[in-house]
mmCIF entry with sequence, helices, sheets and N, C-alpha, C, O atoms, coordinates in Angstrom:
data_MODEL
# 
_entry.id   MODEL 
# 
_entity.id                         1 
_entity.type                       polymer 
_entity.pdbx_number_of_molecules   1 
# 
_entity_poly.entity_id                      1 
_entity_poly.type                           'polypeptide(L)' 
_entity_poly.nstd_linkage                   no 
_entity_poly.nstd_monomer                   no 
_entity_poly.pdbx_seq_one_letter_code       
;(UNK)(UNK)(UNK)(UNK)(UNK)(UNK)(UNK)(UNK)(UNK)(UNK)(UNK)(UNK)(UNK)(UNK)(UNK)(UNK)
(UNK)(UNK)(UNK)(UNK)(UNK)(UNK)(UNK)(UNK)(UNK)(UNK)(UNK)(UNK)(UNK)(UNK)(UNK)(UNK)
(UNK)(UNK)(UNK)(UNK)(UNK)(UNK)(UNK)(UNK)
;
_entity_poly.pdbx_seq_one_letter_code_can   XXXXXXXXXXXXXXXXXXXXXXXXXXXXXXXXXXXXXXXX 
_entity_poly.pdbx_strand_id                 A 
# 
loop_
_entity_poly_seq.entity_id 
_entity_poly_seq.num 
_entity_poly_seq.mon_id 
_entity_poly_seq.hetero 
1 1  UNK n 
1 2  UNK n 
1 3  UNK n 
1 4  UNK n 
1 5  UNK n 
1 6  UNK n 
1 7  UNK n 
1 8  UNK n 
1 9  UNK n 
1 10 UNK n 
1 11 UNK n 
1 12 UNK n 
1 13 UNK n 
1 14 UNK n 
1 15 UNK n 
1 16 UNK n 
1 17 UNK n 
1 18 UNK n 
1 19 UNK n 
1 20 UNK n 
1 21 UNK n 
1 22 UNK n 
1 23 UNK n 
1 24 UNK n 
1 25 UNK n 
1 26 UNK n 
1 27 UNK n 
1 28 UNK n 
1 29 UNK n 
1 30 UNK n 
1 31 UNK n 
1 32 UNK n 
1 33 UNK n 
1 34 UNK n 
1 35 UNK n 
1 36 UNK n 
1 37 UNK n 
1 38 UNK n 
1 39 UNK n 
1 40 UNK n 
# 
_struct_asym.id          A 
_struct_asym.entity_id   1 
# 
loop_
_struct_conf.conf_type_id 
_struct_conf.id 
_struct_conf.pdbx_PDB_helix_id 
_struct_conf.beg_label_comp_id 
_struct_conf.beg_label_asym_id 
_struct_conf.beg_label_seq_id 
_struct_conf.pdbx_beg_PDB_ins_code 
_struct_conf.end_label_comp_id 
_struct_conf.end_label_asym_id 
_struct_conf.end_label_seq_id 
_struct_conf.pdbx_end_PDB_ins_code 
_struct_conf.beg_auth_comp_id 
_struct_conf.beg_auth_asym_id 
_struct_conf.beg_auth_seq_id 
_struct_conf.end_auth_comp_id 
_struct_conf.end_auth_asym_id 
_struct_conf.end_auth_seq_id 
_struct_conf.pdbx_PDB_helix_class 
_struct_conf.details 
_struct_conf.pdbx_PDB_helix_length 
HELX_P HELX_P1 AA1 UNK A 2  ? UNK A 19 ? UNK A 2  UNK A 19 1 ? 18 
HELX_P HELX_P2 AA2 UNK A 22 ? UNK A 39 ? UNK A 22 UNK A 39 1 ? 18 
# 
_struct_conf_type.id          HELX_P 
_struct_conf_type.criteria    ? 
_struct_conf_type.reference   ? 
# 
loop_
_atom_site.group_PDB 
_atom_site.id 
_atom_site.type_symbol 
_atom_site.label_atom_id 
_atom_site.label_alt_id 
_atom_site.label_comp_id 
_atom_site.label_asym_id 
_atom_site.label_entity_id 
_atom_site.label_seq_id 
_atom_site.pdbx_PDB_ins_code 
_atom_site.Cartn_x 
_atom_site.Cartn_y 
_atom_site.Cartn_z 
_atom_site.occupancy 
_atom_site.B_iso_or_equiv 
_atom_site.pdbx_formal_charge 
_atom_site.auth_seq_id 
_atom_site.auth_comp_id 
_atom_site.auth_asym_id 
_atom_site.auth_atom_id 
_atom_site.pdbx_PDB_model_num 
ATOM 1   N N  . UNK A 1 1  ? -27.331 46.388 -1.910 1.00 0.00 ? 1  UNK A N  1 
ATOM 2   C CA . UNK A 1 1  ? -27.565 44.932 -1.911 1.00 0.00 ? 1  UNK A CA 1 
ATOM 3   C C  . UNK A 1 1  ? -26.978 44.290 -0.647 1.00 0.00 ? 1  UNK A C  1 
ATOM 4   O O  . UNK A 1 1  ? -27.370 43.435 0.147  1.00 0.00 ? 1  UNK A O  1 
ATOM 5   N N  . UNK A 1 2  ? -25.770 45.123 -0.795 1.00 0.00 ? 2  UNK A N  1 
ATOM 6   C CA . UNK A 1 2  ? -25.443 44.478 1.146  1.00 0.00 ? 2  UNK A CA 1 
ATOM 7   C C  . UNK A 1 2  ? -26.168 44.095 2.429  1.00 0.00 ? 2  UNK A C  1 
ATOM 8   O O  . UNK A 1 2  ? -26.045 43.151 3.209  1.00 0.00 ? 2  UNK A O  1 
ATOM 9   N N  . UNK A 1 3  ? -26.733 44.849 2.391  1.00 0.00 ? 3  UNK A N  1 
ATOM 10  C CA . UNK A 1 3  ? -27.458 45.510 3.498  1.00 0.00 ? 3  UNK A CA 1 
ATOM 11  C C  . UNK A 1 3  ? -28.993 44.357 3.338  1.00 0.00 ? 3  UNK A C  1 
ATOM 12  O O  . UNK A 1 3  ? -29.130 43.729 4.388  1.00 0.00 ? 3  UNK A O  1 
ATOM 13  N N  . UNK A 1 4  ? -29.759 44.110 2.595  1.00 0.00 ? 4  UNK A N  1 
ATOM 14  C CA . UNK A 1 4  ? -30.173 43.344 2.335  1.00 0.00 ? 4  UNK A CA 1 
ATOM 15  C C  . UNK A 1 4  ? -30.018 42.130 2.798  1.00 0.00 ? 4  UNK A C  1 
ATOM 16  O O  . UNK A 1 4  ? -30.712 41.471 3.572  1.00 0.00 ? 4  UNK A O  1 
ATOM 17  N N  . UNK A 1 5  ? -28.513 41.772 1.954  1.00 0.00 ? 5  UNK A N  1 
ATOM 18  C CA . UNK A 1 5  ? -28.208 40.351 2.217  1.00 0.00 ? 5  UNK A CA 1 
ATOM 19  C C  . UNK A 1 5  ? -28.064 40.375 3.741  1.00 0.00 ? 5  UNK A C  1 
ATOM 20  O O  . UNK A 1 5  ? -28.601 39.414 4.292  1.00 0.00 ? 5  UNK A O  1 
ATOM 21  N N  . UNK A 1 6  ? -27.574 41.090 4.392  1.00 0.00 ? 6  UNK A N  1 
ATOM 22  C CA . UNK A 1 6  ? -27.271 41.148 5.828  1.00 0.00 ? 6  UNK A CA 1 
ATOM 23  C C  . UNK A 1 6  ? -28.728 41.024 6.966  1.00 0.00 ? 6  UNK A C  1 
ATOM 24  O O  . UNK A 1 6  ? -28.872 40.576 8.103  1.00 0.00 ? 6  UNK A O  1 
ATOM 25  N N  . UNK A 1 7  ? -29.535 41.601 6.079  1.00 0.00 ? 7  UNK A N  1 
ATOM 26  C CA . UNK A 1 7  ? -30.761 41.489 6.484  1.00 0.00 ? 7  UNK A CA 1 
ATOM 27  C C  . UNK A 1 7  ? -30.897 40.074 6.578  1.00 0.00 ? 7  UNK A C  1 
ATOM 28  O O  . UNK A 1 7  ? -30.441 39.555 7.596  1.00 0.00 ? 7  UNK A O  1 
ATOM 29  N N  . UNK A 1 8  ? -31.371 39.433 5.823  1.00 0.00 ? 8  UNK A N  1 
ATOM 30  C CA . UNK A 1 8  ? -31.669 38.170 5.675  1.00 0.00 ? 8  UNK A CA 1 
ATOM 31  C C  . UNK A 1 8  ? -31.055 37.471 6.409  1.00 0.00 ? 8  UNK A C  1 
ATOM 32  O O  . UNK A 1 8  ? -31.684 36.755 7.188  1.00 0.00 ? 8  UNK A O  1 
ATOM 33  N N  . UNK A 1 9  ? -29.762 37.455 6.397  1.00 0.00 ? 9  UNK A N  1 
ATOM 34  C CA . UNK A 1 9  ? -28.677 36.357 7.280  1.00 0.00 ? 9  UNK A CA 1 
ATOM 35  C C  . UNK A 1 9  ? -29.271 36.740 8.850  1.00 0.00 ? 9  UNK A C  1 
ATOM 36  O O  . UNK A 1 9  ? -29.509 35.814 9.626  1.00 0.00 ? 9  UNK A O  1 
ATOM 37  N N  . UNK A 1 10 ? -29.422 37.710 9.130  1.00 0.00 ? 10 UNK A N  1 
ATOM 38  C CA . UNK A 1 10 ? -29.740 38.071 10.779 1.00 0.00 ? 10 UNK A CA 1 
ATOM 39  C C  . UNK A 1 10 ? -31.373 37.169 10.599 1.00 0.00 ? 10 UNK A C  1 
ATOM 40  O O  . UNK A 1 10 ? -31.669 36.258 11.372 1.00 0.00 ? 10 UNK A O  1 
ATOM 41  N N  . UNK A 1 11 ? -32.066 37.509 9.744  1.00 0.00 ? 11 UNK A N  1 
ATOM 42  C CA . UNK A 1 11 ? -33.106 36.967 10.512 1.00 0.00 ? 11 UNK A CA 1 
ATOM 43  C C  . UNK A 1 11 ? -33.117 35.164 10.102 1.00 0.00 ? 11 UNK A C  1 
ATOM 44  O O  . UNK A 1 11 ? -34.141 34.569 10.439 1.00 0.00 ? 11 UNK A O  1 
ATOM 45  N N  . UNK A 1 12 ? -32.435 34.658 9.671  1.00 0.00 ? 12 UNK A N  1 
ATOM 46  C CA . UNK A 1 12 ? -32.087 33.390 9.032  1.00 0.00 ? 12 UNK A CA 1 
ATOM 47  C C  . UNK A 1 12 ? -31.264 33.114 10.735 1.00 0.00 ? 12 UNK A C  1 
ATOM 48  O O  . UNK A 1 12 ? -31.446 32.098 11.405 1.00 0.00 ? 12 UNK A O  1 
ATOM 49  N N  . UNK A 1 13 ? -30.363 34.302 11.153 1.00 0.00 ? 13 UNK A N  1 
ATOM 50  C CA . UNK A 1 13 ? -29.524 33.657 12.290 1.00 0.00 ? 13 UNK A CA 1 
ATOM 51  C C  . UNK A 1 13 ? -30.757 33.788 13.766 1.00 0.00 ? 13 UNK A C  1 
ATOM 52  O O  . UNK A 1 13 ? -30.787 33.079 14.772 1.00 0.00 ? 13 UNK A O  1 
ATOM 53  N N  . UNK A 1 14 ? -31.453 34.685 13.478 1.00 0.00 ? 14 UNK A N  1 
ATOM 54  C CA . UNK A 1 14 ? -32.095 34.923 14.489 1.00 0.00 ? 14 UNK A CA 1 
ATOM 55  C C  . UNK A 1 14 ? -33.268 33.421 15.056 1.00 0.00 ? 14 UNK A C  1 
ATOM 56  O O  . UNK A 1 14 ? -33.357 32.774 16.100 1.00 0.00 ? 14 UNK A O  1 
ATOM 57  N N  . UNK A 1 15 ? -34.094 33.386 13.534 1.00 0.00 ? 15 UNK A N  1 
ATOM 58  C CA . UNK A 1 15 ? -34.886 32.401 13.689 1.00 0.00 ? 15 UNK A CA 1 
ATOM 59  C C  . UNK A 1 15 ? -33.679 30.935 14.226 1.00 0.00 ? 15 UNK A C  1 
ATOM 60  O O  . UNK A 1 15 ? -33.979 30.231 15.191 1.00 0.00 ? 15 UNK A O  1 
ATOM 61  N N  . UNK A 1 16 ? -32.904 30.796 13.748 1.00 0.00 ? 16 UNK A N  1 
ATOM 62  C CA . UNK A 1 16 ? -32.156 29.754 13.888 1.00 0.00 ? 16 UNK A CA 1 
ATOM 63  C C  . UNK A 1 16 ? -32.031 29.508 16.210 1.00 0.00 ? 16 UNK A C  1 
ATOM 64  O O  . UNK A 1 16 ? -32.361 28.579 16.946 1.00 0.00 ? 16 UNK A O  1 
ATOM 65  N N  . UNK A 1 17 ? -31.459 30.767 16.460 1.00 0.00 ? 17 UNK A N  1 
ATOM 66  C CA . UNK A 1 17 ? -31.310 31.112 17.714 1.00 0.00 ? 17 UNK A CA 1 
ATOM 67  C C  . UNK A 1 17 ? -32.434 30.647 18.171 1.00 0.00 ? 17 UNK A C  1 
ATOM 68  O O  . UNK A 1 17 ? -32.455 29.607 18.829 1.00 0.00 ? 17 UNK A O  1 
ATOM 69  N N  . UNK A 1 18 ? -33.692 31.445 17.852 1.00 0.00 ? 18 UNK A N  1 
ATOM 70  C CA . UNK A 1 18 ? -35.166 31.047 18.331 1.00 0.00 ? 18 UNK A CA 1 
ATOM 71  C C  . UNK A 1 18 ? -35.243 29.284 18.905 1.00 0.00 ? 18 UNK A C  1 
ATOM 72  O O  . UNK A 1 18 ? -35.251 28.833 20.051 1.00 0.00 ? 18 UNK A O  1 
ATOM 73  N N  . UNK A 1 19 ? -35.284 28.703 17.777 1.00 0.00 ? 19 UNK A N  1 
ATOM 74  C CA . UNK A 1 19 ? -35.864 27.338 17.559 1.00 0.00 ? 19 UNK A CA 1 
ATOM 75  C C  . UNK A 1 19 ? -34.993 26.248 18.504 1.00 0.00 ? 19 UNK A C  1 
ATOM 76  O O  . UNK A 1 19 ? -35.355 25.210 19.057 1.00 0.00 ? 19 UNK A O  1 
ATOM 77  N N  . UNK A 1 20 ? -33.498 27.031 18.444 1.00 0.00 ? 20 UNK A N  1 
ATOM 78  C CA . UNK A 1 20 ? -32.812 25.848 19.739 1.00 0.00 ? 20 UNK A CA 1 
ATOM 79  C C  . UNK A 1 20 ? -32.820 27.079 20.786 1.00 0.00 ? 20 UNK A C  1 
ATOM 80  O O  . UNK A 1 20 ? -31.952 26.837 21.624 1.00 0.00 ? 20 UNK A O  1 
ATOM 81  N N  . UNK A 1 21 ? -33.189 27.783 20.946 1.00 0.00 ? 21 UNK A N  1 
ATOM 82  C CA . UNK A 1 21 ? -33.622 28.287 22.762 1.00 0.00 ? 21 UNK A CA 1 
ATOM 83  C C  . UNK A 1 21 ? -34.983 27.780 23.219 1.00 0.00 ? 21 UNK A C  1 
ATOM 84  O O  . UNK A 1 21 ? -35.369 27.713 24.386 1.00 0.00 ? 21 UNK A O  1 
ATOM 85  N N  . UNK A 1 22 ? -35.762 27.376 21.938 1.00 0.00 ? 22 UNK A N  1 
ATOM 86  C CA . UNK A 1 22 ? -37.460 27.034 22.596 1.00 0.00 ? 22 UNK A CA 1 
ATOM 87  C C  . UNK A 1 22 ? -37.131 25.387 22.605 1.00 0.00 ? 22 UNK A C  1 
ATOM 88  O O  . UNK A 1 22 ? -37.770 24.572 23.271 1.00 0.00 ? 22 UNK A O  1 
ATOM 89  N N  . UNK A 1 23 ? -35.800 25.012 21.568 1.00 0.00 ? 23 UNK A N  1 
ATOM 90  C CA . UNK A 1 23 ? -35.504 23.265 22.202 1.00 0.00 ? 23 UNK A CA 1 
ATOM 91  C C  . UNK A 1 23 ? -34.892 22.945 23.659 1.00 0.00 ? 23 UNK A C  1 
ATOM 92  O O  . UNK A 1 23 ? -35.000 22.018 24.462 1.00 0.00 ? 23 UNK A O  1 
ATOM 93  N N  . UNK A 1 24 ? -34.480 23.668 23.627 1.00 0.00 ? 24 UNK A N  1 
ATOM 94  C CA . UNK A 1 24 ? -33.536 23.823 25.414 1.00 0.00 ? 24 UNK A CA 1 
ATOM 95  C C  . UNK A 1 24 ? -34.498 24.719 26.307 1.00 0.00 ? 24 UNK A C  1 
ATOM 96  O O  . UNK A 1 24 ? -34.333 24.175 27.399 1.00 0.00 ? 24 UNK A O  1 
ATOM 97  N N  . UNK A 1 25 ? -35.122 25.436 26.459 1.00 0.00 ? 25 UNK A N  1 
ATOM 98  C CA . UNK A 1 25 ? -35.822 26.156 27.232 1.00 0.00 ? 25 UNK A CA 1 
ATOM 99  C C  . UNK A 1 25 ? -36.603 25.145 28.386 1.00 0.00 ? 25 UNK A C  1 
ATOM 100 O O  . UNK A 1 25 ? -36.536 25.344 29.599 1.00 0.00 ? 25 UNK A O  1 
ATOM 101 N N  . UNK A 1 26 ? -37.335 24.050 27.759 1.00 0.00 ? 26 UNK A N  1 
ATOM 102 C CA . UNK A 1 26 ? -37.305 22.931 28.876 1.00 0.00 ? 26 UNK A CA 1 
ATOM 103 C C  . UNK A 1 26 ? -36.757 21.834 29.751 1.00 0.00 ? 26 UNK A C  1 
ATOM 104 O O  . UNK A 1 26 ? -37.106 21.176 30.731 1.00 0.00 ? 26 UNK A O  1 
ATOM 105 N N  . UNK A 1 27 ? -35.658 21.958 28.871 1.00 0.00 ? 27 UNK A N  1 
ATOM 106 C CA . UNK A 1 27 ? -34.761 21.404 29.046 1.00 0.00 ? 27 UNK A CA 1 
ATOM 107 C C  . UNK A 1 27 ? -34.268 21.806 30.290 1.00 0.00 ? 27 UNK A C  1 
ATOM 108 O O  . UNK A 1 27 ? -34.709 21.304 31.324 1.00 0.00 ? 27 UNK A O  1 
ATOM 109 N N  . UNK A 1 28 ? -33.267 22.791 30.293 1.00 0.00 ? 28 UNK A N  1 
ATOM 110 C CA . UNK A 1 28 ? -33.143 23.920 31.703 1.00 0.00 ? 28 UNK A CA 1 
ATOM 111 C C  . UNK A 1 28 ? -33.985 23.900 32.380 1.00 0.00 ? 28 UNK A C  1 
ATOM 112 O O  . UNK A 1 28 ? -33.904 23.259 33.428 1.00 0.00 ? 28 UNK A O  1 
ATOM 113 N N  . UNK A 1 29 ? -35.221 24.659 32.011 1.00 0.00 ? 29 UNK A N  1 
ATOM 114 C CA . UNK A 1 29 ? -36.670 24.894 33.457 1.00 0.00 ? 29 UNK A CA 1 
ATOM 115 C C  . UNK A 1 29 ? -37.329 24.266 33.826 1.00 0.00 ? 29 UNK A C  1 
ATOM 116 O O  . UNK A 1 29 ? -37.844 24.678 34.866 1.00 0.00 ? 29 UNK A O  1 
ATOM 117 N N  . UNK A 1 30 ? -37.757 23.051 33.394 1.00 0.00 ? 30 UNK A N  1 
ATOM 118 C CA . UNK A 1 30 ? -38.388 21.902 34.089 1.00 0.00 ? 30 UNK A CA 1 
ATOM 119 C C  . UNK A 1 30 ? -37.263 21.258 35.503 1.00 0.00 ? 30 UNK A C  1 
ATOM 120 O O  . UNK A 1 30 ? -37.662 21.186 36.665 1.00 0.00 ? 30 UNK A O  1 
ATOM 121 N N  . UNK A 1 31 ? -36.127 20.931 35.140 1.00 0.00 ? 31 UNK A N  1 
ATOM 122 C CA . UNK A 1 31 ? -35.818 20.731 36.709 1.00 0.00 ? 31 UNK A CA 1 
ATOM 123 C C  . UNK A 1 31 ? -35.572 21.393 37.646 1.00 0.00 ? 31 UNK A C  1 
ATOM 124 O O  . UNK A 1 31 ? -35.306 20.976 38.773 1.00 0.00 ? 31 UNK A O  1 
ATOM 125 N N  . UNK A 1 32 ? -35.651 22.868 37.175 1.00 0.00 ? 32 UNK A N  1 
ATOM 126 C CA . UNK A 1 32 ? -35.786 23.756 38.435 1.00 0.00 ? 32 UNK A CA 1 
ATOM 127 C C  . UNK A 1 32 ? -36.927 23.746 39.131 1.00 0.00 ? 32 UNK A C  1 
ATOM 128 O O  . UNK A 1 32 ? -37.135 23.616 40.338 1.00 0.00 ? 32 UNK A O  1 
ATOM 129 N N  . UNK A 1 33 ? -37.799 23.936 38.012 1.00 0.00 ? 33 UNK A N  1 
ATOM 130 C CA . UNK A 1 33 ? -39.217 23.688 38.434 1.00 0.00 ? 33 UNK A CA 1 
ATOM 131 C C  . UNK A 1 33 ? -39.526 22.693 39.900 1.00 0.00 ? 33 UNK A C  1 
ATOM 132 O O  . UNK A 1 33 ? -39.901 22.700 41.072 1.00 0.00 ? 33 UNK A O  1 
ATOM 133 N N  . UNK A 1 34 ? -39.018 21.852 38.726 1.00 0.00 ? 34 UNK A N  1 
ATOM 134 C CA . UNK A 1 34 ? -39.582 20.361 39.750 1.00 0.00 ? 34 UNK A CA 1 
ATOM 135 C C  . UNK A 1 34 ? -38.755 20.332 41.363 1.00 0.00 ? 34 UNK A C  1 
ATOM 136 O O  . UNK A 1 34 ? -39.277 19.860 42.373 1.00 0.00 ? 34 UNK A O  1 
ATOM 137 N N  . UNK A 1 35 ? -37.011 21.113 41.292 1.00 0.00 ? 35 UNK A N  1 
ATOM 138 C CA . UNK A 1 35 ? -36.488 20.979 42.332 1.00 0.00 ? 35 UNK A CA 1 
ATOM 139 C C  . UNK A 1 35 ? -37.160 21.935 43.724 1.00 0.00 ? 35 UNK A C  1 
ATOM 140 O O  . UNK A 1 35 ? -37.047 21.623 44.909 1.00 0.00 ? 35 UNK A O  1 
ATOM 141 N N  . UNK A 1 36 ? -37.779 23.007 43.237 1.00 0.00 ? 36 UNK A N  1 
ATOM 142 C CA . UNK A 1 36 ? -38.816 24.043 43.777 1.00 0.00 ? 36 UNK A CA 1 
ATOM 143 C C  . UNK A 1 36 ? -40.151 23.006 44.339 1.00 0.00 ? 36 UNK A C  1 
ATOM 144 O O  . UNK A 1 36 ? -40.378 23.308 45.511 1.00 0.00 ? 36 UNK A O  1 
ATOM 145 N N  . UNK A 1 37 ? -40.817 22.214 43.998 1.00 0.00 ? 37 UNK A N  1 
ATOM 146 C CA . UNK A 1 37 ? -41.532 21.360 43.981 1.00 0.00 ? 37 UNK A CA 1 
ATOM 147 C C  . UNK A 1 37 ? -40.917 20.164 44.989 1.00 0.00 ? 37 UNK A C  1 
ATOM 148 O O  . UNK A 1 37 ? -41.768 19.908 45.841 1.00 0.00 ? 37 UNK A O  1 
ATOM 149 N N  . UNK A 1 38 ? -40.015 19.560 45.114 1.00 0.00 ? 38 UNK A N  1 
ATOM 150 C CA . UNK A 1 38 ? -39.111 18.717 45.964 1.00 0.00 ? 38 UNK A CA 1 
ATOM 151 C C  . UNK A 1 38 ? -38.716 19.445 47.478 1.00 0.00 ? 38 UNK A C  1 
ATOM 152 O O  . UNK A 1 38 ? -38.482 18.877 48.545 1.00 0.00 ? 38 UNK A O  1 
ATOM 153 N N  . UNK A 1 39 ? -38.731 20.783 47.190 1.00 0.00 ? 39 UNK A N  1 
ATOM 154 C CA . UNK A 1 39 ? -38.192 21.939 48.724 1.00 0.00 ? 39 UNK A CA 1 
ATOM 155 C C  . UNK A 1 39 ? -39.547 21.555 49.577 1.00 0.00 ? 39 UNK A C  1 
ATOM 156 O O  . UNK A 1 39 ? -39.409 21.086 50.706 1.00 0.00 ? 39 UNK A O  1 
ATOM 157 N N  . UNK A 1 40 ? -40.597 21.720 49.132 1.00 0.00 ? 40 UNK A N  1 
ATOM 158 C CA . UNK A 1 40 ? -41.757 21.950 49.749 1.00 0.00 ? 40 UNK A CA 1 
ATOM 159 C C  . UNK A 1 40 ? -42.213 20.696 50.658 1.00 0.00 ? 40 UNK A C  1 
ATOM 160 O O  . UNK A 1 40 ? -43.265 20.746 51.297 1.00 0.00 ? 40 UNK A O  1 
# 
C-alpha cells in the first residue's frame, strides 16, 4: 500500500511542478526573447 500511496503523491507532486513551470515559463522567456529582438 505504500508504494502506491507514494505513487500518487509523486504524480500529484509532479503535475503540481508541471502547471507552475508552464505559469512561469513565459514569464522568464518572453523577455529574453524580446531582449534578442532589441540587439538587432
Amino acid at each position: 500500500m505504500a508504494a502506491a500511496r507514494n505513487l500518487r503523491t509523486a504524480l500529484i507532486f509532479g503535475g503540481f511542478i508541471s502547471m507552475v513551470g508552464a505559469a512561469f515559463y513565459p514569464i522568464y522567456f518572453r523577455p529574453l526573447l524580446r531582449l534578442e529582438e532589441y540587439r538587432e
